[in-house]
C-alpha positions as CSV (number, residue, x, y, z in Angstrom):
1,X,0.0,0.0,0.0
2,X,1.2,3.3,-0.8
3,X,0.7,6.6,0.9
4,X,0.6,10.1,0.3
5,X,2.5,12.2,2.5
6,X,1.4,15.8,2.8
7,X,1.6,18.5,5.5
8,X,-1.7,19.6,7.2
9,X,-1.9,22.4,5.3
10,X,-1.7,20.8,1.7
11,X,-4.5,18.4,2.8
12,X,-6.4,21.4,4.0
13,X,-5.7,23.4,1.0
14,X,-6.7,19.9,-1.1
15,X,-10.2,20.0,0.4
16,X,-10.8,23.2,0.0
17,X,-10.6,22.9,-3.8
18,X,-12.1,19.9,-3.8
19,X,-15.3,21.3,-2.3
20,X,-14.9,24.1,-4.3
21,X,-15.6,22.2,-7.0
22,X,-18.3,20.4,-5.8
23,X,-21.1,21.6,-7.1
24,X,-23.6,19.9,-4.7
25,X,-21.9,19.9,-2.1
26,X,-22.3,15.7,-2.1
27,X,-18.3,15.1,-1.3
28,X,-18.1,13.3,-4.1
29,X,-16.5,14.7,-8.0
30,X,-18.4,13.8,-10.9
31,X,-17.0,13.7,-14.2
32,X,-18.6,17.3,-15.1
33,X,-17.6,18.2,-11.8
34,X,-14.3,17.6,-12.5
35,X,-14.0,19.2,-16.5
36,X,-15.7,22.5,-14.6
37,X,-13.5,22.8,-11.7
38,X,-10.1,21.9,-13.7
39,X,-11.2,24.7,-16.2
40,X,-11.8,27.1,-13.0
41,X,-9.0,26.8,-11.4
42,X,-6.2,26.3,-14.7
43,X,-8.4,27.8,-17.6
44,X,-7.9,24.9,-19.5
45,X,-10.3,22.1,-20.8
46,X,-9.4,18.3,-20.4
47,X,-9.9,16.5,-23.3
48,X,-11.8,13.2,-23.0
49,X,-8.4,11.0,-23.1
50,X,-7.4,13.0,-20.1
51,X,-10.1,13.2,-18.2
52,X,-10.8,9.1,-18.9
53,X,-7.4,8.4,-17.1
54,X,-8.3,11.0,-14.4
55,X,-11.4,9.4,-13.5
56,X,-9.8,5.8,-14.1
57,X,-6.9,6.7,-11.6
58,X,-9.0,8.6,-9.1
59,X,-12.4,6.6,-8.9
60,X,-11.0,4.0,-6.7
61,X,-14.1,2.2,-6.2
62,X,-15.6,2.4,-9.6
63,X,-18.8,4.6,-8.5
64,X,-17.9,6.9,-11.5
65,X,-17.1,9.8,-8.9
66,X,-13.9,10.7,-7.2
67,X,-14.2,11.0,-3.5
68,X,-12.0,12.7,-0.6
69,X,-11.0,10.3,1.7
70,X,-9.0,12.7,3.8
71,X,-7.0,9.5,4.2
72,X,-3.5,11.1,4.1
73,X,-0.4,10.2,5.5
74,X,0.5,13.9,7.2
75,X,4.2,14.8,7.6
């Protein structure tokens, strides 16, 4: 198992964007979610290939969103 180690502030600063682009406010990324809040925050559309292998490397349970855990390893 690998883990992500990040100070408390970079997994604060990761949740507030991720809420930020959470439309609903669910805790959960949809793809949409995800093509808005990428072009919000860089200015740039994903194209699908991209965005495919996002979602394929982020959805790890296959829902067909992208969760925050919040399970970080904090340093």
């Amino acid at each position: 198992m690998i883990h992500t180690l990040v100070t408390k502030a970079e997994s604060d600063e990761m949740l507030d964007q991720f809420k930020a682009i959470d439309k609903d406010g669910d805790g959960q990324l949809s793809k949409q979610e995800l093509l808005d809040g990428y072009y919000k925050i860089y200015g740039v559309h994903l194209d699908q290939e991209t965005t495919d292998n996002l979602m394929k490397n982020l959805d790890k349970n296959k829902s067909g969103y992208i969760d925050y855990s919040g399970k970080l390893a904090l340093v």
